[in-house]
ZABA-324621 format. One record per residue (C-alpha): residue in three letters; x, y, z; chain; residue number from 1. Coordinates in nm, 2 decimals. Layout:
N
residuo	x	y	z	cadena	num
ala	X	Y	Z	A	NUM
...
END
This chain:
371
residuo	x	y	z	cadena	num
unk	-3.64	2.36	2.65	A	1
unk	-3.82	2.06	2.53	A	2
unk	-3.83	1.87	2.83	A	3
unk	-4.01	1.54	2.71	A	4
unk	-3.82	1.21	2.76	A	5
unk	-3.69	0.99	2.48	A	6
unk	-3.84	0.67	2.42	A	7
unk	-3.63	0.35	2.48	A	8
unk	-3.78	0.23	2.20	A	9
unk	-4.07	0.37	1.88	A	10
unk	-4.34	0.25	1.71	A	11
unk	-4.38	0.58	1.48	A	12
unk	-4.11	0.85	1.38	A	13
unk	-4.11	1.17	1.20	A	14
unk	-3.86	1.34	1.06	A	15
unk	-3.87	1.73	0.93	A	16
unk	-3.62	1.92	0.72	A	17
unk	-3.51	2.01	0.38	A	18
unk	-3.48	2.25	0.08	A	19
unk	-3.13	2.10	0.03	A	20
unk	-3.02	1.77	-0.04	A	21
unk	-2.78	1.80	0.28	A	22
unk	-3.13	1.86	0.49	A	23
unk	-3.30	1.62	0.30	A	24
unk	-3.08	1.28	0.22	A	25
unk	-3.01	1.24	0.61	A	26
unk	-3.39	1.29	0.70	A	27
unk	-3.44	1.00	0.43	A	28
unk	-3.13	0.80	0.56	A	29
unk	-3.28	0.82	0.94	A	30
unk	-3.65	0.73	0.82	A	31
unk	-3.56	0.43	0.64	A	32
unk	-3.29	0.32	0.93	A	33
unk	-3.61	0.32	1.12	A	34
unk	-3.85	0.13	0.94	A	35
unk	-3.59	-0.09	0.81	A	36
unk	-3.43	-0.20	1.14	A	37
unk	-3.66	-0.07	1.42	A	38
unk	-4.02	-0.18	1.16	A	39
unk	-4.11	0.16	1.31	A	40
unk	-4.43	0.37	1.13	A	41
unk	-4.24	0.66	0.96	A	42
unk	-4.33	1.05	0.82	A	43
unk	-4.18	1.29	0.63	A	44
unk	-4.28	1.65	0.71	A	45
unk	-4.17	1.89	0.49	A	46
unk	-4.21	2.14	0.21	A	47
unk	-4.49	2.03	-0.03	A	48
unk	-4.38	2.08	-0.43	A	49
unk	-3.99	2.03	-0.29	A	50
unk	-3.71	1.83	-0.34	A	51
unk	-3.77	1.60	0.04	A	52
unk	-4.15	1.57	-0.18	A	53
unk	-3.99	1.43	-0.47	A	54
unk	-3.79	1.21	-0.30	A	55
unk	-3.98	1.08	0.01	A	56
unk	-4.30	0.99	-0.29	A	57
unk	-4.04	0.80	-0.48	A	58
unk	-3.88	0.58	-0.15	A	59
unk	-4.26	0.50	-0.04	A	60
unk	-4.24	0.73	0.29	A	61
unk	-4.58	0.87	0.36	A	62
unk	-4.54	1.26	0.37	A	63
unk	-4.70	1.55	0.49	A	64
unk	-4.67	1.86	0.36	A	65
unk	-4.65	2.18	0.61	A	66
unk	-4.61	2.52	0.35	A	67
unk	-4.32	2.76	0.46	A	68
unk	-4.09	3.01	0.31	A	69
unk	-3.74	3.10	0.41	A	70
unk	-3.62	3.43	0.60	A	71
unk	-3.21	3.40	0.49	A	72
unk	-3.09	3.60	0.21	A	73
unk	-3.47	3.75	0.15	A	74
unk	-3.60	4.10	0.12	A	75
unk	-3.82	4.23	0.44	A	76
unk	-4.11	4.20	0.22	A	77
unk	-3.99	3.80	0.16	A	78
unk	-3.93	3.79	0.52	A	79
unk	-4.25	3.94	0.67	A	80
unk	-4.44	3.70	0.41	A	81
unk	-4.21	3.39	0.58	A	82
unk	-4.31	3.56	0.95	A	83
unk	-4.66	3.52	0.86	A	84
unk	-4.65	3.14	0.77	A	85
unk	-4.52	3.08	1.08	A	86
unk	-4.80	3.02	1.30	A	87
unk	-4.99	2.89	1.03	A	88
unk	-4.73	2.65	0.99	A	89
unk	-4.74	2.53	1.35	A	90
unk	-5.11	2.47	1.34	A	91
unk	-5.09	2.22	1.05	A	92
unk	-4.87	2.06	1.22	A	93
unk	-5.01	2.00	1.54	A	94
unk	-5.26	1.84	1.32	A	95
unk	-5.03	1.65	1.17	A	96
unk	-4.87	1.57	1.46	A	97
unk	-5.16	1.45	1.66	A	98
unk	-5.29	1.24	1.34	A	99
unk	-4.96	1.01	1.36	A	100
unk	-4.84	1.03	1.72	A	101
unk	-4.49	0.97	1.72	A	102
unk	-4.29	0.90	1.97	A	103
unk	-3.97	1.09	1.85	A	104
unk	-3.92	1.40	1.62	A	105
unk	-3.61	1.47	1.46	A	106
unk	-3.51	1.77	1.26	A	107
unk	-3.24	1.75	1.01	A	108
unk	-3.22	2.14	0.93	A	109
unk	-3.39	2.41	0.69	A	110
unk	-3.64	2.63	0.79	A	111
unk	-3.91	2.36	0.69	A	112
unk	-3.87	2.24	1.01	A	113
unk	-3.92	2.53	1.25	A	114
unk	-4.32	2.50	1.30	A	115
unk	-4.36	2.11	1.38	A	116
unk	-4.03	2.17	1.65	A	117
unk	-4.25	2.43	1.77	A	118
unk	-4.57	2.21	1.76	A	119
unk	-4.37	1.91	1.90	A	120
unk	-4.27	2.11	2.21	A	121
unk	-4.61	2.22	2.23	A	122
unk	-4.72	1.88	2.24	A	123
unk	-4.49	1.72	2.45	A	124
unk	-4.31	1.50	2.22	A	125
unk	-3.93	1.46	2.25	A	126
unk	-3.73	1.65	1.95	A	127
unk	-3.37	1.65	1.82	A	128
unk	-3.21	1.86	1.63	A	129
unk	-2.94	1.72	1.28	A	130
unk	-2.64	1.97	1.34	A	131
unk	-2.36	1.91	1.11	A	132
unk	-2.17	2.20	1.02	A	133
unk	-1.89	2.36	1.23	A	134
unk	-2.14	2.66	1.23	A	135
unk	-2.46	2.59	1.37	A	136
unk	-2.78	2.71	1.14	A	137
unk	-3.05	2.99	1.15	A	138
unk	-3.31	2.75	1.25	A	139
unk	-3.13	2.54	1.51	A	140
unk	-3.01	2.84	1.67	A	141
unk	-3.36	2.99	1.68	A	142
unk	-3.53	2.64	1.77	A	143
unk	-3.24	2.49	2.06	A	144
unk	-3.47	2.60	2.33	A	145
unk	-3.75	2.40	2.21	A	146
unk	-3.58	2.08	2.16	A	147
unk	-3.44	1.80	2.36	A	148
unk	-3.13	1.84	2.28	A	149
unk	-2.85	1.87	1.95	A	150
unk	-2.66	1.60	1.77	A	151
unk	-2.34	1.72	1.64	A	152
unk	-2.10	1.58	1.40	A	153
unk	-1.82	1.54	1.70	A	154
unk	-1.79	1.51	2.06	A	155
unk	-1.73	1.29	2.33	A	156
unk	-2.09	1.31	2.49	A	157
unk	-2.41	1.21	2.40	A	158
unk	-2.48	1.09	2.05	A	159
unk	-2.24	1.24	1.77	A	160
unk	-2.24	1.20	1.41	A	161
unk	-2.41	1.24	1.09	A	162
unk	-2.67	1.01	0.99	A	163
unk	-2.60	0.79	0.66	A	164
unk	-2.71	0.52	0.39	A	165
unk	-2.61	0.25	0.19	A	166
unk	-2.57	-0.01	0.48	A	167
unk	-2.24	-0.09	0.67	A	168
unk	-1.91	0.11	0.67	A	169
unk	-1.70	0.10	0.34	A	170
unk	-1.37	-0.05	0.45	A	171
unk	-1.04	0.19	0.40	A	172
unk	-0.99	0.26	0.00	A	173
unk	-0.75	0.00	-0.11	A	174
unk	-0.49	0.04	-0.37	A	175
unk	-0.64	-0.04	-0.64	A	176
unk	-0.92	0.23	-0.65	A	177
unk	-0.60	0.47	-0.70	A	178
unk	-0.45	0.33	-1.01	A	179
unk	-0.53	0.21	-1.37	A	180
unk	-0.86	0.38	-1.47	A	181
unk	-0.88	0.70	-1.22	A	182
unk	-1.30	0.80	-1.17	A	183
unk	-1.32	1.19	-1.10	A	184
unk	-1.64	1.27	-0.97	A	185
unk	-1.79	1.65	-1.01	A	186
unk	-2.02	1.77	-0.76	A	187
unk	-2.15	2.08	-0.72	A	188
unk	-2.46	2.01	-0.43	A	189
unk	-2.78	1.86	-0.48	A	190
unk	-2.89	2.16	-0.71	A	191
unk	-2.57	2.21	-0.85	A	192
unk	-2.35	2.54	-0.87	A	193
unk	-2.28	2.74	-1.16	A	194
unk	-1.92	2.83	-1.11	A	195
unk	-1.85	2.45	-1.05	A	196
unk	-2.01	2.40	-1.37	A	197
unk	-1.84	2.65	-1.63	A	198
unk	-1.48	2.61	-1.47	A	199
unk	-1.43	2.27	-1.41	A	200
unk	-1.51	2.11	-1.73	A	201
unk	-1.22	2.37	-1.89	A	202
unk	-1.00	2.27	-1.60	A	203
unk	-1.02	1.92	-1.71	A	204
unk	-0.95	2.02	-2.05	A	205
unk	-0.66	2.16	-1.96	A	206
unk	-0.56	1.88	-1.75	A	207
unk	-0.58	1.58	-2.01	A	208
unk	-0.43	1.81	-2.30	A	209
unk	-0.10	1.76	-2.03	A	210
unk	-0.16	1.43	-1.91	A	211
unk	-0.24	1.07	-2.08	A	212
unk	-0.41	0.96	-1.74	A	213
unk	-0.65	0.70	-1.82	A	214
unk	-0.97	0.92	-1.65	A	215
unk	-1.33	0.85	-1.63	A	216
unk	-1.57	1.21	-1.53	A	217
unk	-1.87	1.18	-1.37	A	218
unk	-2.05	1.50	-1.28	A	219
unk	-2.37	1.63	-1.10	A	220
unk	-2.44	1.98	-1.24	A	221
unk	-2.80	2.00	-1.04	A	222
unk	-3.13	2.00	-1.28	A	223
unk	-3.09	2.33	-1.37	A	224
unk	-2.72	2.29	-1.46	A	225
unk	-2.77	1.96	-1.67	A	226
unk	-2.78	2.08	-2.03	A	227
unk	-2.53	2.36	-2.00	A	228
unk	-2.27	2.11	-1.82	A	229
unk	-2.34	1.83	-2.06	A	230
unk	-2.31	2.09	-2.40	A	231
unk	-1.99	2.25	-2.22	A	232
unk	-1.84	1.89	-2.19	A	233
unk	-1.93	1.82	-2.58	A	234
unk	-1.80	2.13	-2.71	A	235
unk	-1.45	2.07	-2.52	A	236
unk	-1.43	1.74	-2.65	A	237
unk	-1.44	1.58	-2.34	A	238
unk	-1.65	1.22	-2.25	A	239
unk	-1.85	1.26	-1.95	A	240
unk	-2.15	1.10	-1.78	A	241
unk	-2.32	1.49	-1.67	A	242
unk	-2.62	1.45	-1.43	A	243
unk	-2.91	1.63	-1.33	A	244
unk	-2.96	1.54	-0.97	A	245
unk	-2.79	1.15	-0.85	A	246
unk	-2.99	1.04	-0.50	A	247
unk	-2.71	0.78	-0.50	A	248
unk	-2.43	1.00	-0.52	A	249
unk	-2.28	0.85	-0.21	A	250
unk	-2.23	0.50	-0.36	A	251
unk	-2.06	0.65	-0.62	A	252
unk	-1.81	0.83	-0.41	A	253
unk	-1.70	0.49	-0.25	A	254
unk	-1.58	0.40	-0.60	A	255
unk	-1.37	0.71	-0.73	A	256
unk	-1.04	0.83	-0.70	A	257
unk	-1.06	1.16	-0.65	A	258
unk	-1.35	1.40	-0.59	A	259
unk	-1.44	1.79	-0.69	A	260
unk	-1.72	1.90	-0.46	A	261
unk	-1.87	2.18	-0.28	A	262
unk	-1.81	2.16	0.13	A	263
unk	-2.16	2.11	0.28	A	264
unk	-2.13	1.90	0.58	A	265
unk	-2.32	1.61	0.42	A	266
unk	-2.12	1.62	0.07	A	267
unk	-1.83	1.64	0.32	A	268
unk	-1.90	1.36	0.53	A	269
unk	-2.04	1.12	0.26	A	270
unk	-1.72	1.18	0.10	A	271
unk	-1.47	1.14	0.42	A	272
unk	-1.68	0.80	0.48	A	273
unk	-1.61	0.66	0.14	A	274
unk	-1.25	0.72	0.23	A	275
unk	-1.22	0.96	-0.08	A	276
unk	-0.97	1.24	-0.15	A	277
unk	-1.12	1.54	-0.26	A	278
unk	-1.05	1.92	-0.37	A	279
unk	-1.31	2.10	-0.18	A	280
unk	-1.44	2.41	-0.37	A	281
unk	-1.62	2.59	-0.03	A	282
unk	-1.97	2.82	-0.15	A	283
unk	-1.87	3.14	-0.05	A	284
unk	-2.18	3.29	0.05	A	285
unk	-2.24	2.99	0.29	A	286
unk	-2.38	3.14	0.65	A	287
unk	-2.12	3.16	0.89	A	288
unk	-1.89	3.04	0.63	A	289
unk	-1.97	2.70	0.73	A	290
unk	-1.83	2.56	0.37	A	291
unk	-1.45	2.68	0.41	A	292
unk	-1.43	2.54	0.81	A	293
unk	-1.56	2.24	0.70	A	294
unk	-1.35	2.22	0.38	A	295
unk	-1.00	2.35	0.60	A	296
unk	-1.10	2.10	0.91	A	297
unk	-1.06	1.83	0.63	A	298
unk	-0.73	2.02	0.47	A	299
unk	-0.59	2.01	0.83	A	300
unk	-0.64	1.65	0.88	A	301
unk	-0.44	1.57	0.49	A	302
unk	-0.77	1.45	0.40	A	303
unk	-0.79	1.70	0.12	A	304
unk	-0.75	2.00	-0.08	A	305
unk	-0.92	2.38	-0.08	A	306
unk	-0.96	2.60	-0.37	A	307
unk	-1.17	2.93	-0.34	A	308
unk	-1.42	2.95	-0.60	A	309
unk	-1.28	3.25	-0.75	A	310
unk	-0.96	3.05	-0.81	A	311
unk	-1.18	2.83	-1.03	A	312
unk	-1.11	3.03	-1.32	A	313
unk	-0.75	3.02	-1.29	A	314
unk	-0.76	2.71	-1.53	A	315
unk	-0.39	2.62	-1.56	A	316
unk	-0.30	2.63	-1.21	A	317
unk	-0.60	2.41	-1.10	A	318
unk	-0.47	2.15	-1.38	A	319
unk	-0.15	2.19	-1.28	A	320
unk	-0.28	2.06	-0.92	A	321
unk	-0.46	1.84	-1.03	A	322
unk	-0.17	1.67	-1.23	A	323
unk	0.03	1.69	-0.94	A	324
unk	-0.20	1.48	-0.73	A	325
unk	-0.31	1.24	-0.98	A	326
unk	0.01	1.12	-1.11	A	327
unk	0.08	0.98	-0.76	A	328
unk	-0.17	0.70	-0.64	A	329
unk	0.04	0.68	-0.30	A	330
unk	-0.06	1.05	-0.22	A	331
unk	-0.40	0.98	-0.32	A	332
unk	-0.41	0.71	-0.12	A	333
unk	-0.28	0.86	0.16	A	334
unk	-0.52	1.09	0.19	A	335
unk	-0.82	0.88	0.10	A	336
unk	-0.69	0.68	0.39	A	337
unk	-0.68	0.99	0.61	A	338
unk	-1.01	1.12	0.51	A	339
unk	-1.19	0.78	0.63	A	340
unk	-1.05	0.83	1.00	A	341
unk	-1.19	1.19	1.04	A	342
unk	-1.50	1.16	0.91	A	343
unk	-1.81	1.24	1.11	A	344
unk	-2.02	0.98	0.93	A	345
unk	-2.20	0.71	1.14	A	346
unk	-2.47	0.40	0.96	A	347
unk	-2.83	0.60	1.02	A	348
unk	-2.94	0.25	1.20	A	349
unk	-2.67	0.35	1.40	A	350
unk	-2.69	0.71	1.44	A	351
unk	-3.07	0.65	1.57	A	352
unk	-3.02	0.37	1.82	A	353
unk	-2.75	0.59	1.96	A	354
unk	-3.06	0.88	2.03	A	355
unk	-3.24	0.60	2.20	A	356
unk	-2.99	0.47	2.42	A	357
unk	-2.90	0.83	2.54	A	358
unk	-3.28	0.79	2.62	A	359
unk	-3.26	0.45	2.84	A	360
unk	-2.97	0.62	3.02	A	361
unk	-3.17	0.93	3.09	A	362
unk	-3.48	0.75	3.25	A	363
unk	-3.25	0.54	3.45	A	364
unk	-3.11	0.87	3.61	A	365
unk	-3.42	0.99	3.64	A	366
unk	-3.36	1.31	3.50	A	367
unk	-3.46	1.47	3.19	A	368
unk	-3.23	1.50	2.89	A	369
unk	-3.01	1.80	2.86	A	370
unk	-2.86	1.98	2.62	A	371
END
């Protein structure tokens, strides 16, 4: 166990994690709470050439990039190559580590961050671990020992929640985003899923050759997805604003009246926190499952809907459902309005202060934090 004390207070932060835009957008959402409302110094360390590279470059947050390969869903010859990076790994970022000093490390999931938790512990400095699923990850698993402690999306100890943008709270979804024009936002993840992609667009055919619903479709098909989705839409007849990859996908949830999305605890509680309805289409090949619990814990709660994805391409029932829900704003509402009180989603400013006040209370016990 990492047994280095939090600072009341920090002057330089880092941040590791990514592959993903649910590892990635929180470790963005944390490092700009922190140099917006704590003028703290700030890194990125991740993956150079990935997606948290892209995006850090394009926010101005210096990064530094630590090369590493994934174990999960590899063959042994994938995995012994990722084994060997390891070490590596931790050596650049000791470097790294001891170049910028800071005071507090926080890892925000992926296995990008498994060598600088390793060098932080190493070193001394005080690490937390981002774990929002129902199912904790590969990496946290692997890397608990080494840290200070784990944030988790609930509980009534110690800091909770997951980390978010875009400034204060939304307030409760009002009436009005229910009726009149109805926005329908598609989103299959930060890169998109193919299933998603192919089914939904016919489901929505099928939908408005049934319904005169005044409907606007917005849909993130992931970079890879963008031209298929967009000549899929075209070739239906259906108007749609398609997109490749939206870093401001969470402002557009507080503005839509229903929402078609995978079940990745960050799509799940950007969603929840806009106050937005949702059928949740879980990845079925998610580790542990993590998708469908976080998808059902929302189902349970009348916050929204589950379909399988192999029920995707059952086109008439899923417009049928869709009809169903959509031709009652109360219902929508409803749920919306559920979906805001569950949701595990805290302001990043927030979420952060509440890792440093854990730390005032700790040093006042005079005891070390635990897990």
């Amino acid at each position: 166990m990492n047994s280095a004390r939090l600072p009341r207070k920090i002057s330089c932060l880092a941040v590791t994690g990514g592959g993903t835009g649910g590892h990635v957008i929180p470790a963005l959402n944390i490092l700009e709470a922190a140099r917006r409302e704590l003028g703290a110094a700030i890194v990125y360390i991740g993956t150079p050439g990935n997606l948290e590279e892209r995006l850090a470059l394009e926010k101005g947050i210096p990064f530094a990039g630590i090369p590493t390969s994934g174990f999960m869903g590899k063959n042994l010859r994938a995995k012994l190559n990722a084994a060997a990076r390891v070490l590596p790994g931790v050596s650049e970022s000791l470097r790294v580590l001891k170049d910028v000093r800071p005071d507090l490390l926080v890892g925000t999931g992926g296995y990008v961050q498994v060598p600088s938790i390793l060098a932080a512990a190493l070193m001394g400095i005080p690490a937390f671990l981002l774990e929002p699923n129902g199912v904790t990850g590969w990496a946290n698993r692997l890397l608990k020992p080494f840290a200070a402690g784990v944030v988790l999306p609930y509980g009534d100890r110690g800091p909770t929640g997951i980390p978010l943008g875009g400034g204060p709270r939304p307030d409760r979804p009002g009436r009005e985003r229910f009726q009149g024009l109805l926005t329908i936002l598609v989103a299959g993840g930060s890169q998109g899923a193919r299933q998603i992609n192919r089914e939904v667009p016919k489901i929505l055919k099928a939908l408005l050759e049934k319904e005169t619903l005044p409907l606007k479709i917005v849909h993130q098909a992931g970079a890879s997805g963008e031209r298929e989705t967009r000549e899929l839409y075209k070739n239906l007849g259906i108007e749609a604003d398609v997109l490749g990859f939206d870093p401001s996908l969470s402002a557009r949830y507080r503005s839509c009246a229903l929402t078609i999305a995978r079940a990745g605890a960050m799509t799940v509680a950007e969603i929840t926190y806009a106050g937005t309805p949702a059928f949740y289409v879980p990845y079925p090949l998610a580790i542990g499952d993590h998708q469908r619990i976080n998808a059902e814990s929302v189902h349970r709660a009348g916050g929204g809907w589950v379909w399988s994805d192999a029920s995707l391409t059952e086109t008439s029932a899923r417009a049928k459902e869709l009809s169903a829900v959509l031709r009652e704003p109360d219902r929508l509402r409803e749920a919306g309005d559920r979906a805001w009180d569950l949701s595990p989603g805290r302001p990043a400013g927030e979420w952060l202060l509440s890792l440093l006040d854990r730390g005032e209370r700790v040093k006042k016990d005079g005891a070390t934090v635990s897990k």
